[in-house]
BAKEFI-81707 format. One record per residue (C-alpha): residue number from 1; residue in three letters; x, y, z. Coordinates in Angstrom, 1 decimal, padded with zeros to 4 digits. Layout:
> NUM_ALA_X_Y_Z
...
//
This chain:
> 1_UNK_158.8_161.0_117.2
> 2_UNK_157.0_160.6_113.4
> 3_UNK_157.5_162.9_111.6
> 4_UNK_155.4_164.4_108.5
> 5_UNK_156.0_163.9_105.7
> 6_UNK_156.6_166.8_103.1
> 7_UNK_154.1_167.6_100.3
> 8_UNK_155.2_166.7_096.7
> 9_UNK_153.9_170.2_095.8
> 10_UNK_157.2_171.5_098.3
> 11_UNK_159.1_168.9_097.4
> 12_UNK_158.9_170.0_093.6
> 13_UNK_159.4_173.3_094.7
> 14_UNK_162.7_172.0_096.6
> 15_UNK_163.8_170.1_093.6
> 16_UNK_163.4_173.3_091.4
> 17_UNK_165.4_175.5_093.6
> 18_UNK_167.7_172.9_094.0
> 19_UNK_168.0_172.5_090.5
> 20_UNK_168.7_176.0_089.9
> 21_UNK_170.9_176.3_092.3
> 22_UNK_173.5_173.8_092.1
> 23_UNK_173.9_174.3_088.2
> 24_UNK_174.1_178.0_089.0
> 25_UNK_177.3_176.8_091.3
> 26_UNK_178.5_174.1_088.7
> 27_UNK_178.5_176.2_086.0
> 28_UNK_181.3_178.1_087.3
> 29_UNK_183.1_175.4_087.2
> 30_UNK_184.7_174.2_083.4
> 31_UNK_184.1_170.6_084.2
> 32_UNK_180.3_171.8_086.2
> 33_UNK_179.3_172.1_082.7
> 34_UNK_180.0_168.3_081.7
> 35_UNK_179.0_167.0_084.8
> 36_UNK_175.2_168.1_084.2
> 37_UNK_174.8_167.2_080.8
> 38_UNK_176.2_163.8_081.1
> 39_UNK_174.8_162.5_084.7
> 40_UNK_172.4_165.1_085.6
> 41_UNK_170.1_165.6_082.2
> 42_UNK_169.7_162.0_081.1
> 43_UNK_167.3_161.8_084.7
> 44_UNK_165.6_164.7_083.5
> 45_UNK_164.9_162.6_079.6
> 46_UNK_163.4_159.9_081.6
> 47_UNK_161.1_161.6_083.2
> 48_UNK_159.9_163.0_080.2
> 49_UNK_159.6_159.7_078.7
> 50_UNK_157.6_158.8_081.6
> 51_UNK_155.3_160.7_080.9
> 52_UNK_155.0_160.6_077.6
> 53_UNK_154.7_156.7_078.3
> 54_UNK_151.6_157.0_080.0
> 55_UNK_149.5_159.6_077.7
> 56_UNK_147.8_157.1_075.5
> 57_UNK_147.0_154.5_078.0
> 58_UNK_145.6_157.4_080.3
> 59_UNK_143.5_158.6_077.4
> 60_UNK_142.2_155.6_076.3
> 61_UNK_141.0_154.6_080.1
> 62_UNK_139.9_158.0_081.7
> 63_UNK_137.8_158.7_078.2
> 64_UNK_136.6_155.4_077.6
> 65_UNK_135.2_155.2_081.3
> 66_UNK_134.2_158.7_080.7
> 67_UNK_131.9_158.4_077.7
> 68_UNK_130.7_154.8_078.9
> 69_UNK_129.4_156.5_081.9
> 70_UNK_126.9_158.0_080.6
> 71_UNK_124.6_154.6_080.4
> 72_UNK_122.3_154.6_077.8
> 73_UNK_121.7_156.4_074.8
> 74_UNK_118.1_158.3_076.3
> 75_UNK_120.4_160.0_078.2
> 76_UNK_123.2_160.7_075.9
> 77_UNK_120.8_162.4_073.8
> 78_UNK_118.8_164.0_076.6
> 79_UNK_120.9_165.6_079.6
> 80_UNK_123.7_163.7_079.0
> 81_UNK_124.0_165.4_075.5
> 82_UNK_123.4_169.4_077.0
> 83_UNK_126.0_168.3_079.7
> 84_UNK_128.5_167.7_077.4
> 85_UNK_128.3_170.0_075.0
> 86_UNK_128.3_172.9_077.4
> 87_UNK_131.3_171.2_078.9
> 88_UNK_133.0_171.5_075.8
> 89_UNK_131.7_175.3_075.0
> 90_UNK_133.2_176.3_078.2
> 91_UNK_136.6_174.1_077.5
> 92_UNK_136.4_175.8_074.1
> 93_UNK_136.0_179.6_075.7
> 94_UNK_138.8_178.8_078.2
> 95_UNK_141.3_177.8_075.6
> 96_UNK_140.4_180.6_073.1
> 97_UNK_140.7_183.1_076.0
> 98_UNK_144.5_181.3_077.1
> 99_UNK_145.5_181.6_073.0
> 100_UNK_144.0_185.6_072.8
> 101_UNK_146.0_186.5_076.7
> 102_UNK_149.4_184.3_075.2
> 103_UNK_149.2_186.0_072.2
> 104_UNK_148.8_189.2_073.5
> 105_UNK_151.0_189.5_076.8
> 106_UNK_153.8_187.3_074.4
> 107_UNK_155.6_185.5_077.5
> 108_UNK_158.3_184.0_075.8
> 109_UNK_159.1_187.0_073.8
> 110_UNK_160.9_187.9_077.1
> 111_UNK_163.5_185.3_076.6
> 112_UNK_166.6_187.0_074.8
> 113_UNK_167.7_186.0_071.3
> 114_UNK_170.9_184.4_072.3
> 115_UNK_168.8_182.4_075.0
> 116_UNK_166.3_181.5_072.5
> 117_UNK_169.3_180.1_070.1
> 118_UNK_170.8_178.3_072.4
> 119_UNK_167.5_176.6_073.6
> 120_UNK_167.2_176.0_069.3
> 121_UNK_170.6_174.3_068.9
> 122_UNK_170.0_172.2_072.2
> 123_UNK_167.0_170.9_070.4
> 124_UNK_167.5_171.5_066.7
> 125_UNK_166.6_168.2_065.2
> 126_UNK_163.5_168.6_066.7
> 127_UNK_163.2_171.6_065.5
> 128_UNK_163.8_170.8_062.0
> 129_UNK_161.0_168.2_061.9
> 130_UNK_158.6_170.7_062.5
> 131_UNK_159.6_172.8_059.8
> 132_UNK_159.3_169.6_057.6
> 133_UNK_155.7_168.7_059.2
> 134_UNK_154.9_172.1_058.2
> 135_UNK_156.2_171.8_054.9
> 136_UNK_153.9_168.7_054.2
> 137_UNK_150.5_170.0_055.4
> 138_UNK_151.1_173.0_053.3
> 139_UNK_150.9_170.3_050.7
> 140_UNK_147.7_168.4_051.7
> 141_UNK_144.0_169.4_051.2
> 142_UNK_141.4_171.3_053.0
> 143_UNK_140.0_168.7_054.6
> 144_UNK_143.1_166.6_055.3
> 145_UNK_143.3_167.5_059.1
> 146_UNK_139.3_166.2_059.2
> 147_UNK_140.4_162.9_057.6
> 148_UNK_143.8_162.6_060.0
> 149_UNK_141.2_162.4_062.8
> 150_UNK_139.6_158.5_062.1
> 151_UNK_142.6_156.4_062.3
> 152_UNK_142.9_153.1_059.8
> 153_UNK_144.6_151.4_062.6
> 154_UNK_144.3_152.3_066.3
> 155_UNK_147.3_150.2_067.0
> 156_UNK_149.4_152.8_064.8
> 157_UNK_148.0_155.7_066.2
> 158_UNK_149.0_154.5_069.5
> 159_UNK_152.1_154.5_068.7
> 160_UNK_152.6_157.7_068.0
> 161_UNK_152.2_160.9_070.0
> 162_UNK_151.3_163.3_067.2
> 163_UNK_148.3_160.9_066.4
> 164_UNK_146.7_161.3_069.7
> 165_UNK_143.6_162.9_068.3
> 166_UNK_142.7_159.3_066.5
> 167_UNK_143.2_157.7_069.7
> 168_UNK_140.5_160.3_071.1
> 169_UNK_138.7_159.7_068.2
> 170_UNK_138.5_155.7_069.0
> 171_UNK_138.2_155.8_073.0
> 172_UNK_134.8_158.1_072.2
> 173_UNK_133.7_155.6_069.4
> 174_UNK_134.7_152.7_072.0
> 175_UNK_132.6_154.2_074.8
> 176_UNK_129.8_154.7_072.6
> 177_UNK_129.5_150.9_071.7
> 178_UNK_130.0_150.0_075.1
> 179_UNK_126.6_152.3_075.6
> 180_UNK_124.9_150.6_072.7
> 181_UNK_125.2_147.2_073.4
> 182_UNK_123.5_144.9_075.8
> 183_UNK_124.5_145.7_079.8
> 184_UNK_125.2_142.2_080.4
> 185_UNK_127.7_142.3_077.7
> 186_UNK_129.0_145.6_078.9
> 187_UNK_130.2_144.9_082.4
> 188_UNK_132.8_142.4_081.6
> 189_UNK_134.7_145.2_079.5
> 190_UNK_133.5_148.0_081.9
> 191_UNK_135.4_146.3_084.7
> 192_UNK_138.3_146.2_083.0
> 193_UNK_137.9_149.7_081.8
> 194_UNK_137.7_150.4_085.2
> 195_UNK_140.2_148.7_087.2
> 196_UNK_142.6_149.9_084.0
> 197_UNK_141.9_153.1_084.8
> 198_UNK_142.6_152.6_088.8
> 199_UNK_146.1_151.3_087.4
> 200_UNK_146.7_154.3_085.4
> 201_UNK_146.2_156.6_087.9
> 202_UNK_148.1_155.0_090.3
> 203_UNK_151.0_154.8_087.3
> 204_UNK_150.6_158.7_087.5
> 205_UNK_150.9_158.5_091.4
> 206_UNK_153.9_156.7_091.0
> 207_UNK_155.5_158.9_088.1
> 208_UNK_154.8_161.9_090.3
> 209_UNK_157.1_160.3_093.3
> 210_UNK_160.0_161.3_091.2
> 211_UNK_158.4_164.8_090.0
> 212_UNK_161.1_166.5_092.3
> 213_UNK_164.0_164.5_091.0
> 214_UNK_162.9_165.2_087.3
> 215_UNK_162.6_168.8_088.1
> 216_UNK_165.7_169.0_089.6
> 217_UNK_167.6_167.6_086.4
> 218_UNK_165.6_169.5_084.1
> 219_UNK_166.2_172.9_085.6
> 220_UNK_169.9_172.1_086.2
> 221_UNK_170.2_171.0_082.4
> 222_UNK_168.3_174.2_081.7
> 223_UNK_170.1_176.3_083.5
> 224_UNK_173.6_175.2_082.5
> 225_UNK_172.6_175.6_078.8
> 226_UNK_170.8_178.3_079.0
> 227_UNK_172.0_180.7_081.7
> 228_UNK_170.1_184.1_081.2
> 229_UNK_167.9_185.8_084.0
> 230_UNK_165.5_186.9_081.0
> 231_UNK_164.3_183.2_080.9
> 232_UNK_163.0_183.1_085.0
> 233_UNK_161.5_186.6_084.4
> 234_UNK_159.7_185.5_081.3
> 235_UNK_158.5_182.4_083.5
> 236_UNK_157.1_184.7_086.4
> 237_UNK_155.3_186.1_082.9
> 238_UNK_153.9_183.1_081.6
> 239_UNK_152.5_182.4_085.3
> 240_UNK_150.9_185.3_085.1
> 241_UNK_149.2_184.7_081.7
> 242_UNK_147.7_181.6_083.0
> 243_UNK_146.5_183.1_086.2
> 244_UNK_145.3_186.0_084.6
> 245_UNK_143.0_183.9_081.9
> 246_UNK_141.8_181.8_085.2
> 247_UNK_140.8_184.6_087.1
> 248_UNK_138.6_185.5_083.3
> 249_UNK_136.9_182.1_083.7
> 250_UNK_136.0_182.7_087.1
> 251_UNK_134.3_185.9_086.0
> 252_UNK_132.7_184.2_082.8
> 253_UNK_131.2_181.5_085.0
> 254_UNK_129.3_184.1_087.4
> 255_UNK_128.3_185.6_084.5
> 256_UNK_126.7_182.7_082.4
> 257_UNK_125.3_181.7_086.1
> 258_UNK_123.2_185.3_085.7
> 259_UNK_122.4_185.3_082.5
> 260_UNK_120.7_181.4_082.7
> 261_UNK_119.5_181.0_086.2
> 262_UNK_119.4_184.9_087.8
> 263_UNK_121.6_183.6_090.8
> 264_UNK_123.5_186.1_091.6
> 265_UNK_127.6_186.0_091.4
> 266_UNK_127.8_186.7_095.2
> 267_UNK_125.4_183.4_096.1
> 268_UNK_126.9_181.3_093.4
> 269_UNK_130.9_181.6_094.9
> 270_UNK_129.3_181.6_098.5
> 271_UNK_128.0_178.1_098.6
> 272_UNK_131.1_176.4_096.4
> 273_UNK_133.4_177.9_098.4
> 274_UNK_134.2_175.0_100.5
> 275_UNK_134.5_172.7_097.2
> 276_UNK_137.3_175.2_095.8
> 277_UNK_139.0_175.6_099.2
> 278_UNK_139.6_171.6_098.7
> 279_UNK_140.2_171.8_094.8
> 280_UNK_142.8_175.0_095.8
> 281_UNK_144.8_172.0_098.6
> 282_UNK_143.8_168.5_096.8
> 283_UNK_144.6_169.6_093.2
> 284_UNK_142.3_166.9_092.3
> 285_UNK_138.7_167.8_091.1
> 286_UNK_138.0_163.9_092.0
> 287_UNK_138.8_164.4_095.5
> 288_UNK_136.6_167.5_095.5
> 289_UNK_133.8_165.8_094.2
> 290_UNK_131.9_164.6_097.6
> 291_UNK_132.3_168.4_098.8
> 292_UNK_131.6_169.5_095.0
> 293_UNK_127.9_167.3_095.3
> 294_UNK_127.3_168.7_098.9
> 295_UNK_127.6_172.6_097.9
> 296_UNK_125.3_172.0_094.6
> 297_UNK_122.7_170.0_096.4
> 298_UNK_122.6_171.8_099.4
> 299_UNK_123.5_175.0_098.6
> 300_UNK_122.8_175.3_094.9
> 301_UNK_119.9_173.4_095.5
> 302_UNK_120.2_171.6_091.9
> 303_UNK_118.3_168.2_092.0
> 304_UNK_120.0_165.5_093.6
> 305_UNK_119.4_164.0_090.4
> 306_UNK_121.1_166.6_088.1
> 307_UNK_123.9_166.4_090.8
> 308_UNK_124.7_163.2_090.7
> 309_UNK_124.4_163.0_086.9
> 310_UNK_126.4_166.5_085.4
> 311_UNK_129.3_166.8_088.7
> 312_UNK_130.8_162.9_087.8
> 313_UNK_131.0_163.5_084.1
> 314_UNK_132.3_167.0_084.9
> 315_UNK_135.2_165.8_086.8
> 316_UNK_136.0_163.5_083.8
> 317_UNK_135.2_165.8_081.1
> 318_UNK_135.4_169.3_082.4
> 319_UNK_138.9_170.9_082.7
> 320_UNK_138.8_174.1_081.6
> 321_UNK_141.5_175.5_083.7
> 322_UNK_143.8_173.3_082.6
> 323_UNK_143.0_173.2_079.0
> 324_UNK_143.6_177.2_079.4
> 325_UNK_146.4_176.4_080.6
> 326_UNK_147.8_174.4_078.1
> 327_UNK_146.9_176.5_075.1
> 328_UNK_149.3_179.0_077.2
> 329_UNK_152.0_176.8_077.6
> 330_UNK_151.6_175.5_074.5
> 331_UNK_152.5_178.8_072.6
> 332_UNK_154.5_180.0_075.6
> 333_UNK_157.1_177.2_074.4
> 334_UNK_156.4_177.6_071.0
> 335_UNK_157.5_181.8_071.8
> 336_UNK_160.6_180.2_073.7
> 337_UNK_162.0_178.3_071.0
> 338_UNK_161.6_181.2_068.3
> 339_UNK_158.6_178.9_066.4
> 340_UNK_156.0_180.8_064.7
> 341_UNK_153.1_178.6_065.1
> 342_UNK_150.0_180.2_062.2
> 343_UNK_146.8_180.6_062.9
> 344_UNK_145.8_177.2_061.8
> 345_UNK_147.9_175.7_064.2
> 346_UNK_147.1_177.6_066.8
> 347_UNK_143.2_176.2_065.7
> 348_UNK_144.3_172.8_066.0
> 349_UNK_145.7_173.4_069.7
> 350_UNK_142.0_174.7_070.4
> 351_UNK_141.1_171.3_069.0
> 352_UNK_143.7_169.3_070.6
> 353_UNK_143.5_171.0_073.9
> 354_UNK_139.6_170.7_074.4
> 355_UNK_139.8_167.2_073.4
> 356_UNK_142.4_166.5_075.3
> 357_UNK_141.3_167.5_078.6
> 358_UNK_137.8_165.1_078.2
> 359_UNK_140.4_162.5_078.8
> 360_UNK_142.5_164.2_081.5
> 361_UNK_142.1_162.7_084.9
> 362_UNK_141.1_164.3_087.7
> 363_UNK_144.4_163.8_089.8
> 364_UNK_147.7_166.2_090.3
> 365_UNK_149.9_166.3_087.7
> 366_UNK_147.3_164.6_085.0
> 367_UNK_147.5_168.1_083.2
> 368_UNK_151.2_168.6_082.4
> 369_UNK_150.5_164.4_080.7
> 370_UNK_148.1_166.0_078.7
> 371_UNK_150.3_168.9_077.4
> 372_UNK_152.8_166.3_075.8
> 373_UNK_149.7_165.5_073.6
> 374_UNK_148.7_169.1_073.1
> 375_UNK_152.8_170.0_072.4
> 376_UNK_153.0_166.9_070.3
> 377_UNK_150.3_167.6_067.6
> 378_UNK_151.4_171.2_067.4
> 379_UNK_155.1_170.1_066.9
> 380_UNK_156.3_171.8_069.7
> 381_UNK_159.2_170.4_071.0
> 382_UNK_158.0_168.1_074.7
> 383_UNK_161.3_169.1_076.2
> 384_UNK_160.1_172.2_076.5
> 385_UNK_158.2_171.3_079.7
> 386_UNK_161.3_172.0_081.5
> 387_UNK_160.2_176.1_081.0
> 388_UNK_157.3_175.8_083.0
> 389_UNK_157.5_172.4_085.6
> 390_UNK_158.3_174.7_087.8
> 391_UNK_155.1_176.5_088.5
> 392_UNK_153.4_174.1_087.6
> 393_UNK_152.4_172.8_091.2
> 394_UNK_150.8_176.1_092.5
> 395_UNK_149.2_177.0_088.6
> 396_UNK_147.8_172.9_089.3
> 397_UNK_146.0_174.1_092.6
> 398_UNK_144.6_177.4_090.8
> 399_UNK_143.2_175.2_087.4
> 400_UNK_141.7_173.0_089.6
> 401_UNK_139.5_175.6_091.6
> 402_UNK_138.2_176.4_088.2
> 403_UNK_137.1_173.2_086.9
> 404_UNK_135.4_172.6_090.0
> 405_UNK_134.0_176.0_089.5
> 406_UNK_133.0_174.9_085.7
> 407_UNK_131.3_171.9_087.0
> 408_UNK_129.3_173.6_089.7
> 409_UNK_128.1_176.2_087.3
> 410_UNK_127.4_174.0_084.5
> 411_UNK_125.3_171.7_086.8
> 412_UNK_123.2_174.6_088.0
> 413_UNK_122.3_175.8_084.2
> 414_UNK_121.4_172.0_083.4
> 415_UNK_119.2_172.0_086.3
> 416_UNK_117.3_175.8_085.3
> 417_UNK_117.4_174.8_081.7
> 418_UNK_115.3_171.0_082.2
> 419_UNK_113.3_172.3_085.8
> 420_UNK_111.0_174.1_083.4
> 421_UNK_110.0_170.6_081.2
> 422_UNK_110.6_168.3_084.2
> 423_UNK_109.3_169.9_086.7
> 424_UNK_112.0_169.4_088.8
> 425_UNK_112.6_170.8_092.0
> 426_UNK_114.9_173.5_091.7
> 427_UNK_114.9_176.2_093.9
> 428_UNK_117.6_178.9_095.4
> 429_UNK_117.8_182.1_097.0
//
């Protein structure tokens, strides 16, 4: 008999127990100790390095295609320009509301001082260069983090994961001028945007085969160096942070639905339910999408062309659980470590994080790719994904119901707010 194969998502929860478990037993041993840091933790380093490896080319693909998307400047200006710049409000709300909840609830203030030095000398070089960034951009002018933003040479930039916000800065440019010039001209270069892309994604695919094995060697290396019960409770405290901040954008979104279109919250979840059933098992806000486009259009009732305009952008633009998310994590870490990010810093994760996420594919594990970009311009060190990979599978399946949420409810404003000039048909109970 066949039989099934097991999710990833229980297979990364296998590999985290295991994880734990084994270097639980090993560290009881003197030569345990040895045996994790030596053979088990250099796996964990090159999973990291994975995906760090694929961060700019996924950026440059998924927001290129995004922006390019949008076909002509008519509609850039037009809907395409109040799609996206309610996309980005809501992105904006969702981080603010993950940096007020993460600043408030303090998650990694759980973790014990002895912890929290041992986690600094395990990283201290790191560590250091932080203090040193810091040092410098105490140095530089007012408008110095505006002028970091337009690289001189995009080749540079990509070769550096603290300059990922010039590489945004050039994929948007790039799709813009794919917009501008002549279609014929386009295609060429739009088909290889695309079929980039496809290769990308199926990179991540590929990466996130050997999700349970990085796990595994980045909680044992965890665990050995850092063996305190405080650090899993304060985990099981950041979880709740994020959920807690999702659950607020669930509210926000019924509540913007009211105030702009007078739908009522109970109508509104009713007819995407289906959609964030899928979102909740696929993780994957593409995969949702078909469902996603059936619930508006049929249930919603937006315009079939709103629909098919504001949901595809959405699912490349629009991830406003997972930029929450990441502003949590981001200072989570930061907490973790003993690293006292200012309130300028914590500005430029807003920044960093709602760019960011335009460019974050819609497939599993996209998001945690995205935080090394986040944790990289803040100068947070990226090993500390190890704190949180463990929930990151079931906190994936949660953000994803709400940026299918966020594009539902964004496509239904669109459609009140241009039904009035267009006379579109837009009508719901």
């Amino acid at each position: 008999m066949k039989h099934k194969k097991l999710a990833l998502h229980w297979q990364i929860l296998l590999g985290m127990a295991a994880g734990v478990f084994i270097a639980l037993l090993l560290s009881q041993f003197s030569w345990g100790y040895v045996l994790i840091i030596d053979w088990v933790k250099p796996l964990g380093t090159i999973f990291i390095n994975s995906l760090k490896l694929i961060a700019v080319p996924l950026i440059l693909a998924s927001l290129i295609k995004g922006v390019s998307d949008l076909g002509d400047i008519s509609k850039l200006s037009q809907m395409g320009t109040r799609t996206v710049i309610t996309f980005i409000l809501t992105t904006f709300m969702a981080v603010s509301i993950g940096l007020v909840l993460v600043n408030f609830i303090k998650p990694g203030d759980a973790i014990s001082q002895n912890t929290r030095t041992n986690l600094l000398s395990s990283y201290a070089s790191e560590v250091q260069g932080r203090i040193e960034t810091a040092q410098d951009q105490k140095e530089t002018g007012p408008l110095q983090a505006l002028e970091d933003i337009v690289p001189s040479n995009i080749f540079f930039a990509a070769s550096d994961n603290t300059k990922m916000l010039q590489v945004i800065f050039f994929a948007v440019f790039f799709g813009i001028g794919l917009i501008l010039i002549p279609s014929t001209a386009a295609k060429p270069v739009k088909d290889f945007v695309n079929g980039f892309n496809d290769v990308i994604l199926k990179m991540i695919d590929l990466i996130m085969l050997a999700a349970p094995y990085g796990v595994f060697a980045l909680l044992a290396s965890l665990v050995v160096e850092s063996p305190s019960a405080d650090l899993f409770s304060a985990l099981a405290l950041y979880a709740i942070t994020v959920v807690t901040g999702l659950i607020i954008m669930l509210a926000l979104y019924a509540l913007l639905v009211w105030i702009f279109t007078g739908k009522s919250i109970r109508f509104f979840y009713n007819a995407i339910a289906p959609a964030q059933l899928l979102a909740f098992s696929t993780s994957s806000s593409a995969a949702t999408l078909p469902v996603t486009m059936e619930c508006v259009e049929n249930k919603l009732k937006v315009p079939k062309e709103v629909a098919s305009f504001v949901l595809p952008i959405g699912a490349t633009i629009n991830m406003d659980g997972t930029s929450l998310y990441q502003a949590v994590a981001a200072v989570f870490i930061a907490q973790a470590f003993g690293i006292d990010l200012s309130l300028e810093a914590q500005l430029m994760i807003i920044l960093t994080a709602t760019l960011a996420s335009i460019g974050s594919a819609a497939v599993p594990g996209a998001g945690m790719v995205m935080l090394v970009i986040v944790l990289a311009q803040a100068g947070i060190p990226e090993a500390g994904l190890a704190l949180i990979f463990a929930v990151d599978r079931p906190l994936d399946m949660c953000r994803t119901v709400i940026n299918v949420s966020g594009d539902a409810a964004v496509s239904l404003i669109i459609a009140k707010s241009i039904s009035r000039k267009e006379n579109l048909n837009f009508s719901a109970p």
